[in-house]
N, C-alpha and C positions, 0 to 999 in steps of 0.2 A: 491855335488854342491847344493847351498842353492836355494829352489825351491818360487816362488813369484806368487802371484793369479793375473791372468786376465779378468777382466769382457769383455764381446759382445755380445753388442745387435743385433740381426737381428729379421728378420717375421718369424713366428710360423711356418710354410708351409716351410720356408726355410730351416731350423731348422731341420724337421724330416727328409726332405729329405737327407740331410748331413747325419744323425745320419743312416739314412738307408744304406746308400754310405758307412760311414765309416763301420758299420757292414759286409755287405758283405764284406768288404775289409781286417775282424778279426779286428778292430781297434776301438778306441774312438775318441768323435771330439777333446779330450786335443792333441791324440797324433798326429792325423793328421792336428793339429795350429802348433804343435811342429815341425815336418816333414817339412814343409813351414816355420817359423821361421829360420830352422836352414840352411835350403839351401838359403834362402834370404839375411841371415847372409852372407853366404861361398861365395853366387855367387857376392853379392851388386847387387840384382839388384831382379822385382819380375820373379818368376821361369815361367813365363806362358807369352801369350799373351795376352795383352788388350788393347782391341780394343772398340770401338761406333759404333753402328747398326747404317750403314747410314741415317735411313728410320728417326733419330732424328736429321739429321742433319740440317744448318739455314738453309740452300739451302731448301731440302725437305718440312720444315716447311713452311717455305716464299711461296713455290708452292700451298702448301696445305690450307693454310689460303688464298690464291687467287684463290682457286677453289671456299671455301666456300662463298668469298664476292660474286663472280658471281653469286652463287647458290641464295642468299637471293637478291640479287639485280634484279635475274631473267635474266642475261644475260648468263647463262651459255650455253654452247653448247654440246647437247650431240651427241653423233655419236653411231649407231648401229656397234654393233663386233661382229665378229665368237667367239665364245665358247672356253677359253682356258683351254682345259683336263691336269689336272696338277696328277702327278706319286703321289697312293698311297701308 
């Protein structure tokens, strides 16, 4: 089968970490594009879930950009809370 070069950019940081991933995994990042390629192929469709961190969404944003005009405008309201101990 006649083989064809694919360039991809992504962040450096990204990059190794994959390259880490694939290692442990015994693999290179060609073969695991390839592995993904070819199941994407087979299924039409991407092999995974994806999804948006709600925390991006307008709703969220719109909330948050009206905390901050309060905040600058001095009408904010703060309210004192109990302490939430969150699982290390």
């Amino acid at each position: 089968m006649a083989q064809t070069l694919v360039n991809i950019r992504m962040d450096a940081e990204l990059k190794r970490n994959m390259e880490a991933v694939c290692r442990d995994l015994g693999m290179n990042m060609t073969t695991a594009f390839t592995i993904f390629a070819k199941k994407m192929s087979r299924e039409r469709r991407i092999p995974f879930e994806v999804s948006v961190d709600p925390f991006y969404s307008s709703a969220n944003i719109a909330h948050l950009e009206s905390i901050v005009t309060d905040v600058k405008n001095g009408t904010a309201k703060f309210q004192e809370h109990a302490l939430i101990e969150a699982d290390a």
